[in-house]
N, C-alpha and C positions, 0 to 999 in steps of 0.2 A: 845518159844513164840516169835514172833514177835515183834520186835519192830523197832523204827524210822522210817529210810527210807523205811524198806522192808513192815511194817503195812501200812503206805501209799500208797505204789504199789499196792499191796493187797488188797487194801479198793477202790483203783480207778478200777480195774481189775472185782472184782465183781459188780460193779455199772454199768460197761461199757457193762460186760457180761446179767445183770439183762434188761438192757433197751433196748438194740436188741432184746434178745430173746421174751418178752414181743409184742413187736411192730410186730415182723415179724409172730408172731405165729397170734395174731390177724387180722394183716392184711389179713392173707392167708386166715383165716378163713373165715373173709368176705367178701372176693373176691368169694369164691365156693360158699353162698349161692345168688343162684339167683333167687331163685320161692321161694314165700310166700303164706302161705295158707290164702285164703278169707275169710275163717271163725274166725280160730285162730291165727292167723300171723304168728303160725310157719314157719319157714324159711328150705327151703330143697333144694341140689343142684341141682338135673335134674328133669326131667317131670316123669321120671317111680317112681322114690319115693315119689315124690308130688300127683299121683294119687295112690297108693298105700297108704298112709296116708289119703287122703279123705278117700277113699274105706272104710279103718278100722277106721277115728277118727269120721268121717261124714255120716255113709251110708242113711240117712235118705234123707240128700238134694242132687240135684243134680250136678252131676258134670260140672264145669266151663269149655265151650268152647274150652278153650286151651288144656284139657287135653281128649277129643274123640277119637281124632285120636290115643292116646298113647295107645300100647299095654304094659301089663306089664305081 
């Protein structure tokens, strides 16, 4: 068991590794999504999965503009 000095390395070690990985895993995430769905705000990174997603969550309404020209 750990203790003094080396409990405190330890305890600074996991907190320093918890708060990186946290931040960078989030950010990246939210960086890739960049298209939001107009219906249900789901969030998808490119246009082939964003119409793809209508297609199958929405087929009733029509497709938004942006995604015509997308072939998927």
């Amino acid at each position: 068991m750990a203790r003094g000095h080396q409990k405190e390395l330890a305890r600074q070690r996991n907190e320093k590794n918890a708060s990186n990985k946290s931040t960078t895993q989030k950010g990246t995430a939210a960086a890739g999504l960049t298209y939001q769905c107009v219906i249900c705000k789901a969030q998808m990174g490119d246009r082939k999965t964003y119409k793809l997603h209508f297609e199958n969550k929405h087929p009733k309404n029509e497709l938004p503009p942006e995604l015509k020209d997308v072939h998927a």
